[in-house]
C-alpha positions in Angstrom: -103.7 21.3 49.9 -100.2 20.5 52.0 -97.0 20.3 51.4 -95.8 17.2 50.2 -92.4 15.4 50.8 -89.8 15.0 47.9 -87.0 13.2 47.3 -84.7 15.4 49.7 -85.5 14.4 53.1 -85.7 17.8 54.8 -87.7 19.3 51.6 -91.6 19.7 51.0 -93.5 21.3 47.8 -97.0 22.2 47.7 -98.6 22.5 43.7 -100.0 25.6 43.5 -101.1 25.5 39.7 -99.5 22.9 37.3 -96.6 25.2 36.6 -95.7 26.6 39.9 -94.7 25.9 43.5 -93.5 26.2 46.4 -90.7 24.2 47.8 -90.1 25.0 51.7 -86.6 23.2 53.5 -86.0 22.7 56.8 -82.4 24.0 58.3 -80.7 23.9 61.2 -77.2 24.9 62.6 -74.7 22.3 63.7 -74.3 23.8 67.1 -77.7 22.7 67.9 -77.7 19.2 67.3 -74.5 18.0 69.0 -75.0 14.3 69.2 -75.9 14.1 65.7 -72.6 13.8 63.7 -74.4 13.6 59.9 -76.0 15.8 57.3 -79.8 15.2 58.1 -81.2 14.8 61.1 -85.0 14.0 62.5 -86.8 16.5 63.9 -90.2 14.2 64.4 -90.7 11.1 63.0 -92.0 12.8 59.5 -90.1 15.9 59.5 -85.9 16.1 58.5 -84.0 19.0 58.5 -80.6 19.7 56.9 -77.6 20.7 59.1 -76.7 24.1 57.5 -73.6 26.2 59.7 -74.6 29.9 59.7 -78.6 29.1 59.0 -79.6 30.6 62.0 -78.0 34.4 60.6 -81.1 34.5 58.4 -83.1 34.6 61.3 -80.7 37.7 63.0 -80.6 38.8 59.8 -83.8 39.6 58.1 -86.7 42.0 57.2 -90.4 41.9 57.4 -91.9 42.0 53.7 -95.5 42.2 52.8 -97.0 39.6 50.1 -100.2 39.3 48.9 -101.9 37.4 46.1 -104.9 35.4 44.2 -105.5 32.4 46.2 -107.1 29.1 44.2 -110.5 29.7 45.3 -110.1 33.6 43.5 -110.0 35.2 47.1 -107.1 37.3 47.6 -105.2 37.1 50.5 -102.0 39.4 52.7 -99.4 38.2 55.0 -96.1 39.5 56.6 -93.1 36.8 56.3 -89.8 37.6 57.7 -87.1 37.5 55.0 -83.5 37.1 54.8 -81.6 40.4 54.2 -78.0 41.2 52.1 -76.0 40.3 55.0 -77.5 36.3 55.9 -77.5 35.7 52.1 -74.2 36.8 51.5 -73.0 35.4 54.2 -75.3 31.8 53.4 -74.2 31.9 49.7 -70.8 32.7 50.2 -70.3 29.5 52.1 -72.8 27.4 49.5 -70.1 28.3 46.8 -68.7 25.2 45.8 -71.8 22.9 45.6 -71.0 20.8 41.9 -75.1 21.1 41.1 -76.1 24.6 42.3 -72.9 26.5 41.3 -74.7 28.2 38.2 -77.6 29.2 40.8 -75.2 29.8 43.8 -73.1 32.5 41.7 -76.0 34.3 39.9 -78.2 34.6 43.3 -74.6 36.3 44.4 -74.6 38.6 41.1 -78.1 39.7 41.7 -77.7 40.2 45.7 -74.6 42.2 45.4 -74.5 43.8 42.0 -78.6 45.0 42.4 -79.8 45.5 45.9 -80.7 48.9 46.3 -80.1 49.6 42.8 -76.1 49.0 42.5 -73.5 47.3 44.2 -72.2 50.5 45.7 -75.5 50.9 47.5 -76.2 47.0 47.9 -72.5 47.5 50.1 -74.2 50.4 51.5 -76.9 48.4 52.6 -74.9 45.6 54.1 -72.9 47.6 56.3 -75.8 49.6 57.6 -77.1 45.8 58.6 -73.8 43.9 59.6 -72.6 45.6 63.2 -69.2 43.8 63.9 -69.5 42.9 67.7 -70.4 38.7 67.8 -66.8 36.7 66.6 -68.7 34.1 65.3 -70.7 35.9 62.9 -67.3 38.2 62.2 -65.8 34.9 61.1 -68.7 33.6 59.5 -69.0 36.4 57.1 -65.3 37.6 56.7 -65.1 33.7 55.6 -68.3 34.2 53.0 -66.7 37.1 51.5 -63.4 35.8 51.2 -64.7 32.8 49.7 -66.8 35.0 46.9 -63.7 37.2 46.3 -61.9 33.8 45.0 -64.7 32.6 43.1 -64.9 36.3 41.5 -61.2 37.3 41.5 -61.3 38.0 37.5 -63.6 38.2 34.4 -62.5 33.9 33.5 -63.2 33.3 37.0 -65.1 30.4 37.9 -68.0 32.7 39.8 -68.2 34.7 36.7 -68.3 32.1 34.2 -70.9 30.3 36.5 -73.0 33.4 35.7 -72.4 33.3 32.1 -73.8 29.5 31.6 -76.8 30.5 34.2 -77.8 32.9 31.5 -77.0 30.2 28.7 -73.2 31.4 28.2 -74.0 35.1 28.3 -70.5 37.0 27.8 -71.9 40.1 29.0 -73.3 38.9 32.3 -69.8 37.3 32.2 -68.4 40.7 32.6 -70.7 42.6 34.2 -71.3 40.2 37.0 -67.1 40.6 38.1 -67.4 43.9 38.0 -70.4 44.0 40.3 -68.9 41.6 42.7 -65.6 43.4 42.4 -67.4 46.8 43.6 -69.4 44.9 45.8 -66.3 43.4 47.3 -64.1 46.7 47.4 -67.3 49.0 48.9 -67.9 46.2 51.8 -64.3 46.2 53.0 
């Protein structure tokens, strides 16, 4: 079984059962393609990859995790996979915020990042500065930009991050609430 091309160039799924997948994108960082001045960009001649600015922090930034599972054939099967931490997705989602068909997804991956990592958003702000060591400008920048730009979309409880929340959970007025005053700590802890 291999991955299969969809209807986003630099995006593959592979079926696992009839219900469930896995969809795998292909990123890259402007920097690194120079001479190409649009969104997607040939890597070979069957493989695209979207031009993403800051992709490369959730290689700087990241963990190793352990998964394991049931494979189709029943055999089970254990592999490390390097995954991106608090400080690449913040910094990732932050900048995605604004995207017309993932808002809902955008602002709820934020809520769940920053308001439950480590338990709370005090420790999930915690966590991210133990990771984030100030030093390179351009990831400075990069950042200070991400969580400037989730401060605006979570400024209040009608905000547009928190009301992005709400309809994620299908209009959900406590989410509503409880996802700006996650962010809001979050936000406060981190500065």
């Amino acid at each position: 079984m291999s991955f299969l091309p969809t209807a986003n160039p630099f995006k593959f799924k592979r079926n696992i059962t009839a219900d469930f997948g896995i969809e795998l994108d292909f990123l890259t960082e402007p920097e690194a393609l120079t001479s190409f001045p649009q969104e997607f960009t040939k890597i070979q001649d069957d493989l695209t990859a979207v031009i993403i600015p800051g992709s490369s922090l959730a290689f700087q930034f990241s963990f190793e995790a352990e998964f394991s599972g049931k494979l189709l054939d029943g055999s089970e099967l254990s592999t490390q996979m390097k995954v991106a931490d608090i400080v690449s997705m913040v910094g990732l989602k932050g900048h995605a915020l604004g995207r017309i068909l993932k808002l809902e997804k955008d602002c709820y991956d934020l809520y769940a990042i920053c308001g439950f990592t480590a338990g709370n958003p005090t420790k999930a702000a915690d966590e991210f500065r133990l990771r984030f060591k100030p030093g390179n400008v351009n990831e400075e920048t990069f950042i200070e930009e991400a969580l400037r730009r989730i401060g605006d979309y979570f400024r209040s409880e009608n905000g547009r991050g928190p009301l992005a929340v709400s309809r994620f959970y299908g209009t959900d007025e406590a989410r509503r609430v409880d996802s700006y005053q996650r962010l809001n700590t979050f936000l406060k802890s981190v500065q």
